[in-house]
N, C-alpha and C positions, 0 to 999 in steps of 0.2 A: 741399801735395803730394797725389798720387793714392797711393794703397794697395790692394792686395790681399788678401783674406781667403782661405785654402784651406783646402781640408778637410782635416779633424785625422784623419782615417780614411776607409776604404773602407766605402759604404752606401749607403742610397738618402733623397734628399735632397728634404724636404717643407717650403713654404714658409710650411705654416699646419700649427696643432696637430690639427687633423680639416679632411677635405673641404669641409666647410660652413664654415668658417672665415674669416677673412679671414688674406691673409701678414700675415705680423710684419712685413716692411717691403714697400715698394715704389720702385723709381726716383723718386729725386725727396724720398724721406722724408729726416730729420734721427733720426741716431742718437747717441747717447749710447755710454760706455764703457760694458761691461757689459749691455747692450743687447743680446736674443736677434735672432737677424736667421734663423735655419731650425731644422731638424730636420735631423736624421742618423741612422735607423734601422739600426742595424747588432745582427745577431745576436739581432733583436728587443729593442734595449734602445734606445730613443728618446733622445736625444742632445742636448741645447741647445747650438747653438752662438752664443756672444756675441762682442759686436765688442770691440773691446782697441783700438778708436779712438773720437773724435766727431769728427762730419762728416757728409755729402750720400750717400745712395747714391747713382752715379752711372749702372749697370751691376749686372745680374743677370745671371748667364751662365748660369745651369743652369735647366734645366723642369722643373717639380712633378712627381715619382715617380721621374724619370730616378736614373741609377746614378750615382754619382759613385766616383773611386777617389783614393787620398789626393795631398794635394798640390794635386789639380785646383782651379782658378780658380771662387769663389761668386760674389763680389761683390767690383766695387771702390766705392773711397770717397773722397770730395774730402775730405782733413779741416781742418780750421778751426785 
């Protein structure tokens, strides 16, 4: 089945730990339970957010620095 991850809170939502970085994942990558898939900077407190599935990212909906407000759609996931 397909899944959806959303955000656990209102912040702004980074897909690597610095600029120069590469994302934690990309369309296409194979994640693991427990698997950090972004950031969530809120109130200056950097946030992991991990997958609570395994499976295929399928879909990244959100762009690096954009706001995200909670609820909103990250990524979905084909899971296995």
């Amino acid at each position: 089945g397909m899944v959806t991850v959303e955000a656990p809170m209102v912040g702004t939502f980074y897909r690597a730990s610095s600029p120069a970085a590469e994302p934690y994942v990309q369309e296409g990558d194979l994640v693991k339970e427990g698997q950090i898939l972004c950031i969530i900077e809120a109130m200056k407190l950097m946030n992991e957010i991990t997958s609570e599935y395994e499976g295929e990212i399928v879909s990244v909906y959100v762009e690096n620095g954009k706001p995200v407000q909670y609820g909103e759609r990250l990524f979905a996931i084909k899971t296995r």
